[in-house]
C-alpha positions in Angstrom: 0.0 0.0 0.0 1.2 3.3 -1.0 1.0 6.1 1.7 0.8 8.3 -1.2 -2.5 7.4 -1.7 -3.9 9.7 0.7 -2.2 13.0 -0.7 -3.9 11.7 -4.2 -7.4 11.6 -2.4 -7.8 8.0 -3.1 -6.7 6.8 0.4 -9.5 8.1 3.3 -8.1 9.3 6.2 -10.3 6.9 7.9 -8.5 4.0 6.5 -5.0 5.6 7.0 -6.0 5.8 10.7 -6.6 2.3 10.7 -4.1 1.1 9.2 -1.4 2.9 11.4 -3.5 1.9 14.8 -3.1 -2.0 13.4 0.1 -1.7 12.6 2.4 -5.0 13.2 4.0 -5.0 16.7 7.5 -5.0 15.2 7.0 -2.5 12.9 9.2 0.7 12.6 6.6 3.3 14.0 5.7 1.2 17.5 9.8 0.6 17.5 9.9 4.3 16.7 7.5 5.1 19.7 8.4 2.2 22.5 11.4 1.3 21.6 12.9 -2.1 22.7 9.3 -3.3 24.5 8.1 -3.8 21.1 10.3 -6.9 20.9 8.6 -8.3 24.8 5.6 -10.2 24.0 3.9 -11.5 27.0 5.3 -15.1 27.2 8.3 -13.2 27.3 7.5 -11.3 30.0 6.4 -14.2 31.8 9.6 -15.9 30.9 11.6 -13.3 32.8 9.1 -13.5 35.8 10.1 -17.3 36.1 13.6 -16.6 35.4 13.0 -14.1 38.4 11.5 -16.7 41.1 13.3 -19.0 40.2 16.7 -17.3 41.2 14.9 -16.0 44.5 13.8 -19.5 45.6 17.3 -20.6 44.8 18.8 -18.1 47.1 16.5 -18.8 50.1 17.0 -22.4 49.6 21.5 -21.6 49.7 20.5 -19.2 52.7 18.3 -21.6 54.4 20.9 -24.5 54.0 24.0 -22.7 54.6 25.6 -22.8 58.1 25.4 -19.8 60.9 28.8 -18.9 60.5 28.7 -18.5 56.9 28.3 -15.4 54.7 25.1 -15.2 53.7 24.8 -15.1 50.0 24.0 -11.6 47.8 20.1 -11.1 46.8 19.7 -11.9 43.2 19.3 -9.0 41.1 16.0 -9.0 39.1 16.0 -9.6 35.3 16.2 -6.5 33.6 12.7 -5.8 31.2 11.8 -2.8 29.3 9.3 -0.8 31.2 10.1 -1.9 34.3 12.7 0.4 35.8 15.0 -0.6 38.8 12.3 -0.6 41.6 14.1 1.6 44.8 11.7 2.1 47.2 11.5 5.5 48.5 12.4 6.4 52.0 10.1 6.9 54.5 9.4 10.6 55.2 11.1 11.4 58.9 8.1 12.6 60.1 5.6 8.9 60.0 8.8 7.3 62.1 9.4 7.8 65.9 12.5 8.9 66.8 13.4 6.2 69.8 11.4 2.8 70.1 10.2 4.3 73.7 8.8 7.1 72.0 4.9 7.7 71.4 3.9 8.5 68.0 2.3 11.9 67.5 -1.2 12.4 65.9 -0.3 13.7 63.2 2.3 10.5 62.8 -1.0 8.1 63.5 -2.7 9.8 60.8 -0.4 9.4 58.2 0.3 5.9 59.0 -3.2 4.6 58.7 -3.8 6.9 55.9 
């Protein structure tokens, strides 16, 4: 199909619409727009998920079975997927935590934690 078409009026603009909203999932506009998702299908993703689990029950199983004295083993890192950044969570603001353990919280500290 020549794009052409719709400067020469025989290609509606109805049809072009269509054509670019079903456009293949590897084709150069979505690649153009999201970039390396375009290649992650969801049996991919999946794939990676397993991948991920896997590796964590792996290390709880070396952590469980390793002795006392022993060096624990390092977290695995997660398998890296397109839109998915590295998840950090954020730290909690200073105000929601008590400053000692014999410390009472504040109201406004309540509030904010069951909010």
């Amino acid at each position: 199909m020549d794009l052409l078409d719709w400067h020469r009026g025989s290609l509606s603009t109805r049809r072009l619409s269509v054509l670019v909203k079903h456009m293949p999932r590897d084709s150069a506009v979505n690649r153009d727009l999201h970039g390396e998702a375009v290649e992650w299908d969801s049996s991919t993703h999946l794939l990676a998920a397993a991948v991920g689990h896997l590796a964590v029950a792996n290390w709880m199983t070396t952590t469980l079975n390793s002795g006392e004295d022993s060096e624990p083993p390092d977290y695995p890192e997660a398998v890296p997927r397109p839109g998915f950044p590295d998840f950090e969570p954020e730290p909690a603001p200073a105000d929601s935590i008590p400053s000692s353990p014999d410390t009472a919280p504040t109201p406004d500290q309540l509030r904010n934690f069951f909010s």
